[in-house]
N, C-alpha and C positions, 0 to 999 in steps of 0.2 A: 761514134760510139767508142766506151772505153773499149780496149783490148786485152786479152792476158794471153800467156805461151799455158800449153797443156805441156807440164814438164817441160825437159828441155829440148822433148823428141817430135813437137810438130809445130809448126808456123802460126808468129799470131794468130789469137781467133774474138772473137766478140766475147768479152767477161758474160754477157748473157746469152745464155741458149735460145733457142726455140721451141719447148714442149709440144709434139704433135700425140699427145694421148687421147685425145677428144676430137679426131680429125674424121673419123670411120664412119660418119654418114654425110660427109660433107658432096657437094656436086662439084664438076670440073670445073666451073666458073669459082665457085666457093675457093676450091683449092689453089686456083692460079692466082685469084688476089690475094688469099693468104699468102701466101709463097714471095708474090710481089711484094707485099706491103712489109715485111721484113726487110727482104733486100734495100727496100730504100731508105731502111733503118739502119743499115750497115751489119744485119741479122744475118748471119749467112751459116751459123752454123744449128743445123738442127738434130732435134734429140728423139730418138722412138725406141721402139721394141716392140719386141715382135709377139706380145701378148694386146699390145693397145688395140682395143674394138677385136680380139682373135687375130690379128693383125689384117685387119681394112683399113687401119690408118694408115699404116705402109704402100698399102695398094692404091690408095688413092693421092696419097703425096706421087707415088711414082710414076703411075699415069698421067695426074695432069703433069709434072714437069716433064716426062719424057715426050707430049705432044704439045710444047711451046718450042719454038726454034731460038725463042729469045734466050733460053734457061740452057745455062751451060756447066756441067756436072764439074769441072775445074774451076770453078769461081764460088763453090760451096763446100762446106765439110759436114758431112754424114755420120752421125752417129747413133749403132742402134745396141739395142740390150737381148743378151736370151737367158737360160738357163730355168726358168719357170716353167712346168708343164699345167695346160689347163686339159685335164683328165675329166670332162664331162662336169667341170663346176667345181670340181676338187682341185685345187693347186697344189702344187708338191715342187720343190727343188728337182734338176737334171744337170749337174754338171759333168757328166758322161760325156766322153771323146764323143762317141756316136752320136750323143744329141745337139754338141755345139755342132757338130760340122753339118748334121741336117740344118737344123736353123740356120745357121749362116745362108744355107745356099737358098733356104726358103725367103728370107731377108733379102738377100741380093737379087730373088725377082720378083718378090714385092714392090721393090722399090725399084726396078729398071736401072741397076743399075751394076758393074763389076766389078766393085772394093767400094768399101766403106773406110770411113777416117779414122773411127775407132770404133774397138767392138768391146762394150764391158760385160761380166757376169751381172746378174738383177738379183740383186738382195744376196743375202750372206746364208753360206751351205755350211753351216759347223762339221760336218760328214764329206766334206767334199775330199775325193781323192785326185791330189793337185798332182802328181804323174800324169793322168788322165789330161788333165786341162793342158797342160806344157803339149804334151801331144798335141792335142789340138791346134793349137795355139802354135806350132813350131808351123802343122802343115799350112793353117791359113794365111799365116807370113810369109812362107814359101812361096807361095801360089799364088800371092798377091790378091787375094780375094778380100786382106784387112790389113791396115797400115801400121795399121797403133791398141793398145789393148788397156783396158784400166776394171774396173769393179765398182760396185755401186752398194754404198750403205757396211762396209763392212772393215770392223778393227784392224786397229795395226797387226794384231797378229796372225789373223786370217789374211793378211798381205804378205805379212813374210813367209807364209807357210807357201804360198802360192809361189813366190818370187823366186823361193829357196829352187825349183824345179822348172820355172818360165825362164827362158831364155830371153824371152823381149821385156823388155821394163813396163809395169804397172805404170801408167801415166796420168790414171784418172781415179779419183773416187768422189762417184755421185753422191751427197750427200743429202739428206733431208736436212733443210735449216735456211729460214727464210725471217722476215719478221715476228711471225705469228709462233715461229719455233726455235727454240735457241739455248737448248740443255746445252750445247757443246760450249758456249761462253758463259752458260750463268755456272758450271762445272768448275771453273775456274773461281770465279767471285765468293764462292762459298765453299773453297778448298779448307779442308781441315776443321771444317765448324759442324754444331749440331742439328743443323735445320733438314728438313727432307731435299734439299736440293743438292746436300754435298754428297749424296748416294752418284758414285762412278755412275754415269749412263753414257760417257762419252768413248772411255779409255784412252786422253789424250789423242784423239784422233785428228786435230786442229794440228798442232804441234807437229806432228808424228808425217802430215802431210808436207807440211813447209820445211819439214827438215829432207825428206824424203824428195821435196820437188812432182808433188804428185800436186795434179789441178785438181780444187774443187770447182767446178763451172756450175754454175746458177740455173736452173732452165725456167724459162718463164711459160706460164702456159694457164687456161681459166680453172684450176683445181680448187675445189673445195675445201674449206679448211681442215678436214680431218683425211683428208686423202695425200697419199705420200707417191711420190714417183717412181 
């Protein structure tokens, strides 16, 4: 499988993910041939958070891999998402110190496991107070509970605001854009013209990544086509 670098701050990895969003009713059997049948794809890096099934997808990727002796926690890179509170069916934004490092630590034993590869924010907080997050982010580096940090779904300038305050480099941004969806390049083709498609919905966020050195990584995974990750 092709490869790409997430920035320039972690080691090759597979240009496609592994979306484990739809994993949370699966059985230990289900889970170990999923798990397996990746790796023999050259699949090794996978993508969750810890809202996916209330996070049973988590828990069920971490138990079966944690009861295979074949599955070796350095031969894969982990990456999971937080920042989303599900308040009884109500979701709401939490980029609060307090809520990443809960999550985290609920994350790391979901999944069995003590550091993740990278950890991103899930979805864009316009209100986010990014002191908080640097915080955050300074302790879980510290402490080696997370390697690498990037954000998911959100503009260039919701990155600088972040960046301006985070001491580790932004390394990833999840992007929604697949075949089926692809405002951030048709943005381009119809720059400056009068059609409904030359409305910004991108904010040069293409550009802004590769100049930047930030991965966009792929995740593959069976989503429906109006469902975004």
């Amino acid at each position: 499988m092709k490869e790409t670098v997430l920035g320039s701050h972690l080691r090759k990895v597979p240009s496609i993910a592994v979306g484990c969003m739809r994993l949370s009713e699966k059985s230990k059997d289900e889970m170990n041939h999923f798990i397996h049948s990746a790796l023999e794809q050259g699949a090794y890096f996978f993508d969750h958070a810890d809202i996916y099934g209330s996070g049973m997808s988590e828990t069920v990727f971490g138990d079966a891999f944690a009861s295979d002796p074949s599955l070796h926690r350095e031969d894969v890179l982990i990456q999971s998402k937080c920042g989303i509170r599900d308040d009884g069916g109500l979701f709401r934004y939490d980029f609060s110190k307090s809520h990443i490092l809960k999550s985290v630590d609920g994350i790391l034993k979901r999944l069995n496991t003590d550091y993740l590869d990278a950890l991103l924010l899930h979805r864009p907080d316009p209100l986010v107070e990014p002191e908080e997050v640097a915080e955050a982010f300074e302790l879980l580096h510290s402490s080696g509970k997370v390697r690498s940090f990037g954000v998911s779904n959100q503009s260039p300038m919701l990155i600088e605001l972040l960046q301006k305050y985070a001491n580790q480099p932004l390394v990833i941004n999840q992007l929604q854009f697949g075949v089926a969806h692809t405002p951030m390049l048709d943005q381009e083709l119809f720059f400056n013209m009068t059609a409904d498609q030359s409305v910004d919905r991108s904010s040069e966020i293409l550009e802004y990544c590769r100049l930047k050195d930030i991965a966009i990584p792929v995740s593959y995974t069976h989503l429906r086509a109006h469902e975004t990750p």
